[in-house]
C-alpha positions in Angstrom: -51.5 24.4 146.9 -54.6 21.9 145.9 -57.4 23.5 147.8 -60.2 24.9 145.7 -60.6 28.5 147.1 -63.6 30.6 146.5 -63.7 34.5 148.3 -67.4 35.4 148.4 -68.7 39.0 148.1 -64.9 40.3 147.7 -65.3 44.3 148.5 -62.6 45.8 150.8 -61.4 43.3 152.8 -61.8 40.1 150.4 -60.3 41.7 147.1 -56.7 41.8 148.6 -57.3 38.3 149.7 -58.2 37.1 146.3 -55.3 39.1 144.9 -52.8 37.9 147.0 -53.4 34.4 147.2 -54.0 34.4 143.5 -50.5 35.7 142.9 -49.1 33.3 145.2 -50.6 30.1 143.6 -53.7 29.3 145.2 -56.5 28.4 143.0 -59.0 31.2 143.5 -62.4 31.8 142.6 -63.8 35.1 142.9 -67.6 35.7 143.5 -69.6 38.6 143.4 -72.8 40.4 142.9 -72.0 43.4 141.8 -71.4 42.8 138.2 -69.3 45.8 136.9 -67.0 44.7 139.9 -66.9 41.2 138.1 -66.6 42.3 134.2 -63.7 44.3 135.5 -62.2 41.8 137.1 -62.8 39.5 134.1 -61.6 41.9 131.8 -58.6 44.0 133.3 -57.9 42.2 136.4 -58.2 43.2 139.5 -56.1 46.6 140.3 -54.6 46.3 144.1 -53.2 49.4 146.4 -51.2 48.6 149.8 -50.2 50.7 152.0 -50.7 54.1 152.1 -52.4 55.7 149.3 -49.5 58.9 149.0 -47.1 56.5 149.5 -48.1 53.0 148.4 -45.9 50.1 149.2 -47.0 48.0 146.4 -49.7 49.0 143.6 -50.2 46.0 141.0 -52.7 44.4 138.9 -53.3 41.3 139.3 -55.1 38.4 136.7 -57.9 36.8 138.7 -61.2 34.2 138.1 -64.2 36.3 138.6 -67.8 35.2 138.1 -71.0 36.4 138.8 -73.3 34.5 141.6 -75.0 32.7 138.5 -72.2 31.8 137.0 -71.1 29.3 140.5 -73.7 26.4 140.0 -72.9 25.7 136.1 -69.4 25.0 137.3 -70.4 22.3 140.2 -67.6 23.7 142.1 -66.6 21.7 145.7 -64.3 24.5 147.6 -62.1 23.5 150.3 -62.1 27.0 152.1 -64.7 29.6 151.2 -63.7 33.1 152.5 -66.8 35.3 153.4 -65.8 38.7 153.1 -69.4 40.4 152.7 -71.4 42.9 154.8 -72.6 41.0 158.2 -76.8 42.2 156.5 -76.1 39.7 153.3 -74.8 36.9 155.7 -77.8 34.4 155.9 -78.2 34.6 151.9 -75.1 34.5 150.9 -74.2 31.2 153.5 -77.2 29.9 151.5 -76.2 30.2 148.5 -72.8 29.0 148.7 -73.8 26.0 151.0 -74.1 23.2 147.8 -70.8 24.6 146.8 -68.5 23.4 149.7 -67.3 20.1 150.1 -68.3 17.5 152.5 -65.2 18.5 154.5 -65.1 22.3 153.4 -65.0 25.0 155.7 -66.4 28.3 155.7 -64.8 31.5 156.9 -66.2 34.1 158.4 -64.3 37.4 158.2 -66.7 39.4 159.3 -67.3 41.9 162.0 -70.1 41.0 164.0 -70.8 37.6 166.1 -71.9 36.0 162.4 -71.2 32.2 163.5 -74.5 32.6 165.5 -76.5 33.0 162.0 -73.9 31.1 159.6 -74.3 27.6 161.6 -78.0 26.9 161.8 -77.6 27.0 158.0 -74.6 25.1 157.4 -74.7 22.9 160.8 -72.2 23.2 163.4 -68.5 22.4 162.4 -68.1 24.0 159.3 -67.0 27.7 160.0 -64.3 28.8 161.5 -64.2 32.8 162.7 -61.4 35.8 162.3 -61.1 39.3 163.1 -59.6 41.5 161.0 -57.1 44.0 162.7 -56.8 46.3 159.4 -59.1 47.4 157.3 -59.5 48.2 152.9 -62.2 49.9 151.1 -63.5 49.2 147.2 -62.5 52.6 145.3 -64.2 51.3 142.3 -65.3 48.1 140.0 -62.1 46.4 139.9 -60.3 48.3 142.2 -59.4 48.3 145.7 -56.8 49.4 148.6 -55.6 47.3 151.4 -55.0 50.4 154.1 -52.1 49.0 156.1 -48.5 47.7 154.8 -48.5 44.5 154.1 -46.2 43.7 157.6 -49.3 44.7 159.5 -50.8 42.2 161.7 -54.5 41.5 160.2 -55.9 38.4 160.5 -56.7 36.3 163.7 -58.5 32.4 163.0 -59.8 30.6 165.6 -62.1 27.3 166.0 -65.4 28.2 167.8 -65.1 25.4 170.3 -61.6 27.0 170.8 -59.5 23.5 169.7 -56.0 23.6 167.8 -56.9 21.6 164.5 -55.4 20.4 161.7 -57.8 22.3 159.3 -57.3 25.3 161.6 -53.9 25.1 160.7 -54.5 24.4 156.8 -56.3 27.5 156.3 -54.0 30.0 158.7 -51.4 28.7 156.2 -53.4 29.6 153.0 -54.7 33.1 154.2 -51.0 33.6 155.5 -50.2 34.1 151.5 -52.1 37.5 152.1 -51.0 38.9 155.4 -49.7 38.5 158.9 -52.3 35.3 160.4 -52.4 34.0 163.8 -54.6 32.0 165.2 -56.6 32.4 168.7 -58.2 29.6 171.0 -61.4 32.3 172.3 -62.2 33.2 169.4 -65.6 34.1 170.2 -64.9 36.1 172.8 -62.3 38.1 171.0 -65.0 38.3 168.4 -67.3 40.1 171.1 -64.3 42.4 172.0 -64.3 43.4 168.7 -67.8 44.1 168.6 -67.1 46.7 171.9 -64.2 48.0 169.8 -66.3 48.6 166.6 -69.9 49.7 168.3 -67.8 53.0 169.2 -67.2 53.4 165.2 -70.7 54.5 164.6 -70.6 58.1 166.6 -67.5 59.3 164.7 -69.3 58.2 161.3 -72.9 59.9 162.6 -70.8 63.2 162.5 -68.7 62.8 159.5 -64.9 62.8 161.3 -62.5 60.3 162.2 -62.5 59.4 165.6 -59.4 61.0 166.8 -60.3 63.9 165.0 -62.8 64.4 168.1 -60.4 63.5 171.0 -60.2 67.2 172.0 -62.4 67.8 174.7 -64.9 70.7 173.5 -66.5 68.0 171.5 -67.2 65.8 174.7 -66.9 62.8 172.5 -65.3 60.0 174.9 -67.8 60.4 177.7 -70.6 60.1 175.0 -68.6 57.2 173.6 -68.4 55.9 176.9 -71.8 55.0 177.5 -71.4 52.9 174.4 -68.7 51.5 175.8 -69.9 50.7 179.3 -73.5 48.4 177.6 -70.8 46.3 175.1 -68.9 45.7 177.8 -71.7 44.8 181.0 -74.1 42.8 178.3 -70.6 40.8 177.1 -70.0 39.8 180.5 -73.4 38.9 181.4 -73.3 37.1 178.3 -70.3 34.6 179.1 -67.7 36.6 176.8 -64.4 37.0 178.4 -62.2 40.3 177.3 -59.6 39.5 174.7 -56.4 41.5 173.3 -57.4 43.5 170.3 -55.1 45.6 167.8 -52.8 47.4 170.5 -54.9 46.9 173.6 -54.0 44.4 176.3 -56.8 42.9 178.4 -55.6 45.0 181.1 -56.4 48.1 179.2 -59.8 46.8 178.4 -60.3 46.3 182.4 -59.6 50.0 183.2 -63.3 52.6 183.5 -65.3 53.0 179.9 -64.1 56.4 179.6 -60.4 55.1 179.8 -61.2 52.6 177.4 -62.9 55.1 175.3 -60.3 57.0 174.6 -58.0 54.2 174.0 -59.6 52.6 171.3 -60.0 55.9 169.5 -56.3 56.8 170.2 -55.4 52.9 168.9 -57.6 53.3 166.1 -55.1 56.1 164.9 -52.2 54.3 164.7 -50.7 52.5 161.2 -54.0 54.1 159.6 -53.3 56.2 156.4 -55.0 59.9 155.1 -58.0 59.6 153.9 -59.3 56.4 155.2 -62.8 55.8 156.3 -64.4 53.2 158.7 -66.5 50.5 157.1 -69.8 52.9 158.7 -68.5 55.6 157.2 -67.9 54.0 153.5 -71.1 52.6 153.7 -73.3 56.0 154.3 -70.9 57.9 152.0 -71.8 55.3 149.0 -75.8 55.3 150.3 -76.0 51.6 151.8 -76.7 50.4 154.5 -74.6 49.9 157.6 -73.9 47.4 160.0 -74.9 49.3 162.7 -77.8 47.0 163.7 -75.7 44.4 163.4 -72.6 45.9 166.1 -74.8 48.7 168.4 -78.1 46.9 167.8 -76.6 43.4 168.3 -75.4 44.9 172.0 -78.8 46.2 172.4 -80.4 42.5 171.0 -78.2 40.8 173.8 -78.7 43.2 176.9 -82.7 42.4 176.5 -81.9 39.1 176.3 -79.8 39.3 179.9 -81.9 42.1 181.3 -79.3 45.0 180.8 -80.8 48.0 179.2 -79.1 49.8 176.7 -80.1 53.4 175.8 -76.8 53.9 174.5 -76.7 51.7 172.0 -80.7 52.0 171.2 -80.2 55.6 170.4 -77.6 55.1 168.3 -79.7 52.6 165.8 -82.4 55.5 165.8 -79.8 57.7 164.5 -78.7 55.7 162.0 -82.3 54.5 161.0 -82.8 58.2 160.2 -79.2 58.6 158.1 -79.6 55.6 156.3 -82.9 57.0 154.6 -81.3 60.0 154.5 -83.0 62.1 157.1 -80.4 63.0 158.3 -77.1 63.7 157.1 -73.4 63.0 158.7 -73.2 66.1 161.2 -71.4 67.3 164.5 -74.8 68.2 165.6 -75.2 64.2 165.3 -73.1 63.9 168.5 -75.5 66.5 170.7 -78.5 64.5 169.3 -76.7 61.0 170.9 -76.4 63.0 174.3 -79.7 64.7 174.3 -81.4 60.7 173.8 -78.9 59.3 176.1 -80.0 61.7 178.6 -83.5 61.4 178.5 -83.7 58.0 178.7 -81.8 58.4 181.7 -84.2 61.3 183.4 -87.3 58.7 182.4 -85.4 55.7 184.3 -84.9 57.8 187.1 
């Protein structure tokens, strides 16, 4: 366990990692900007939930290396694997910033939710990421402390190679992040990134009301045919794009091939399963704390792409006007969100007609 290990912008999802793979040996480095999350860190270690919060499997504290970004270049530091767990918005800077710090045959990892190779490699030049999808999810509670929100038997990470080769260094870091949950790795990765993307644009209309998704299944709400249209752009502009449909979470290909309303309803009904009470989507988190989303980068990335191919995308444009508006808090988290969507859906629709 040589390889000099740094997890970058460690919130939800890269805390466990740096927890676990601390505790199994690895030699970890954990960087951050928020700086009470670091002094806490520094100073009490960093305090881990897994599982379900009534009914933890594991709750622990574990003693980890945390230092603020200014901290990094006194230390000269030449990582062998950098985990990027931050916020797809603080992608470019953060790539940036932790470019001089990676060895001449380091590779950077990002575990991100949007398509973030596309911005990662014209600033580290291409061959030095590697991509995975995350099949479970976590959420900072506070400095210090944060909750993995599925059992540690839980499939969560997926690794892949952009030009979709089996490598050796492929191999080296499914081992390592292995050390912190059930990792496979995927030869189309990028287009299992972009089914991802369909899977998570959908996120954003339970968040713009303030439920769960599955909360909204019953049919006086009409939320999978308003979903659907979502559905329906992710899915036309990935084709037209050259991304192939991959298996994600519970869903096949198969169910991914059926109508947008069936497919809908089965990623809300999916999203359902092995989740705990009282978890929150990353959208969701975000407004609740008052930052900002990834919205434009998941719905307005779709939108992005279908002008690119020629495939409009009302759907998916009204959906980043919604969220421009709860983001500086115009608006607030409301069922009456979800009649908003429909009425802009619509009347782009009337006006194309």
């Amino acid at each position: 366990m040589s390889e000099s290990i740094a997890v970058l912008a460690p919130g939800g999802i890269g805390a466990p990692i740096a927890g676990l793979l601390t505790r199994a040996g690895h030699d970890v480095l954990v960087i951050d900007q928020w700086a009470e999350h670091v002094e806490t860190m520094k100073t009490h270690g960093l305090h881990l939930i897994i599982g379900t919060k009534q009914k933890p499997e594991e709750e622990v504290t574990i003693p980890v290396r945390a230092v603020h970004l200014y901290e990094v270049a006194p230390l000269r530091p030449a990582f062998d694997v950098v985990f990027l767990t931050a916020k797809s918005y603080d992608t470019r800077w953060l790539t940036q910033f932790i470019a001089p710090s990676l060895a001449d045959d380091g590779v950077l990892v990002s575990m991100q939710n949007s398509m973030n190779h596309e911005w990662i490699r014209p600033i580290l030049g291409g061959g030095r990421d590697i991509a995975c999808i995350l099949t479970g999810g976590g959420e900072l509670i506070s400095p210090g402390n944060v909750w993995r929100n599925r059992s540690l038997e839980h499939p969560y990470y997926t690794l892949g190679e952009l030009d979709g080769t089996s490598t050796p260094r492929l191999e080296k870091v499914a081992r390592i992040l292995g050390d912190a949950g059930k990792t496979k790795t995927a030869k189309n990765i990028v287009s299992a990134k972009w089914t991802k993307v369909i899977r998570n644009s959908q996120s954003a209309v339970a968040s713009m009301c303030g439920r769960r998704s599955w909360e909204l299944l019953d049919e006086q709400y009409g939320y999978v045919p308003t979903v659907a249209h979502i559905t329906r752009e992710a899915m036309e502009v990935g084709a037209a794009s050259g991304y192939d449909l991959e298996p994600i979470n519970g869903l096949t290909v198969e169910d991914l091939k059926r109508s947008p309303e069936e497919v809908a309803r089965a990623i809300t009904e999916d999203a359902k399963v092995g989740g705990s009470e009282g978890s929150m989507n990353h959208i969701s988190q975000d407004l609740g704390r008052g930052r900002p989303t990834e919205v434009g980068y998941l719905n307005g990335l779709i939108a992005k792409k279908g002008r690119a191919v020629g495939i409009p995308t009302p759907a998916c444009d009204a959906v980043v006007a919604i969220f421009d508006q709860l983001e500086s808090g115009r608006l607030q988290p409301s069922l009456q969100n979800l009649d908003l969507l429909r009425a802009r859906i619509e009347s782009v629709a009337r006006a194309s007609r």
